[in-house]
C-alpha positions in Angstrom: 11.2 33.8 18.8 10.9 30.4 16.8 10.9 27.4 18.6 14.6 25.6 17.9 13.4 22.0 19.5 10.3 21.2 17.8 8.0 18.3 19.8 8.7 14.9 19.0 5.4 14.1 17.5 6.0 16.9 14.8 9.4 15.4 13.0 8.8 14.7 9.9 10.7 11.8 8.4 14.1 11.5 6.5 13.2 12.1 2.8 12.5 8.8 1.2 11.6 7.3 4.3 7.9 7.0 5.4 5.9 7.1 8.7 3.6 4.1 9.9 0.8 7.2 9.7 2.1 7.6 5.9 2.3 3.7 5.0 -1.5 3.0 6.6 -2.7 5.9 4.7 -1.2 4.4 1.4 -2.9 1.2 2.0 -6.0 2.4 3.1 -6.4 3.8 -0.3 -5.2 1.2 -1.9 -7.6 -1.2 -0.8 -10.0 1.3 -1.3 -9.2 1.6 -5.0 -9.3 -1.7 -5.5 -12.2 -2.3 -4.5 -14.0 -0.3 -6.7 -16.4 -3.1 -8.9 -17.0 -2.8 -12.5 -20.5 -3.2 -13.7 -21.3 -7.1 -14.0 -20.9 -9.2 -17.1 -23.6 -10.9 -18.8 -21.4 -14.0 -19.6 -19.1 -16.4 -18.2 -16.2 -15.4 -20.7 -17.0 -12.1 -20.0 -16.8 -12.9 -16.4 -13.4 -14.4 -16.2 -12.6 -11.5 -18.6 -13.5 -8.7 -15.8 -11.5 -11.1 -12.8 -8.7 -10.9 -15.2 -8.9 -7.0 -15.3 -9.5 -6.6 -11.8 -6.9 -8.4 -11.0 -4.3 -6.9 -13.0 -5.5 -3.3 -11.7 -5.3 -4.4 -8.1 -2.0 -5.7 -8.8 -0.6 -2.3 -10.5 -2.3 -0.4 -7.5 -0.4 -2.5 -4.9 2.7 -2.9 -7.0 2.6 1.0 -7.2 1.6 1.5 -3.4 4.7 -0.8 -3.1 6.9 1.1 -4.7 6.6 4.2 -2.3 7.9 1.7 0.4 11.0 1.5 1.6 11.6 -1.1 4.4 14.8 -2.0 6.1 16.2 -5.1 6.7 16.6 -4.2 10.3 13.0 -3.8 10.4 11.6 -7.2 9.2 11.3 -9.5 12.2 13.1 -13.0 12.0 11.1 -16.5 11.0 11.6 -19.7 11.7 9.4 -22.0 9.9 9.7 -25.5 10.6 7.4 -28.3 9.4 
C-alpha cells in the first residue's frame, strides 16, 4: 500500500515556486560561475576591457539566476529608512 500522507519534509513545491534549498542552490552556482577568471591581460586597455566582460557575464548570470525567482510581496520584510 502507497503511502497517501507523504512527510512534510518531502513536498515538493507549487510549480513555479522555489524552495529556500532550490534558491541557495541557484546562487551558489551563480557565484561560482562568476567567479571563474579569464587569463590576465597584458595591458591597461585590455584590462578595463576584461572588467568590462566580466562584468557584463556576471550580470547575465545573476540577471538569469534572477529570473528563476519568484518572490512575493508578502515575503519581503518592511523598511524604514530614516536619515
Amino acid at each position: 500500500m502507497k503511502n497517501q500522507n507523504p512527510a512534510p519534509h518531502t513536498k515538493r513545491p507549487a510549480p513555479g515556486r522555489m524552495t529556500r534549498r532550490q534558491l541557495a542552490g541557484a546562487m551558489l552556482a551563480t557565484a561560482a560561475a562568476a567567479q571563474a577568471p579569464p587569463p590576465p591581460p597584458s595591458t591597461a586597455a585590455g584590462e578595463l576591457q576584461a572588467a568590462r566582460e566580466q562584468n557584463q557575464r556576471t550580470a547575465e548570470t545573476l540577471a538569469a539566476a534572477w529570473a528563476k525567482v519568484q518572490v512575493s510581496i508578502e515575503a519581503e520584510p518592511a523598511f524604514h529608512f530614516t536619515a
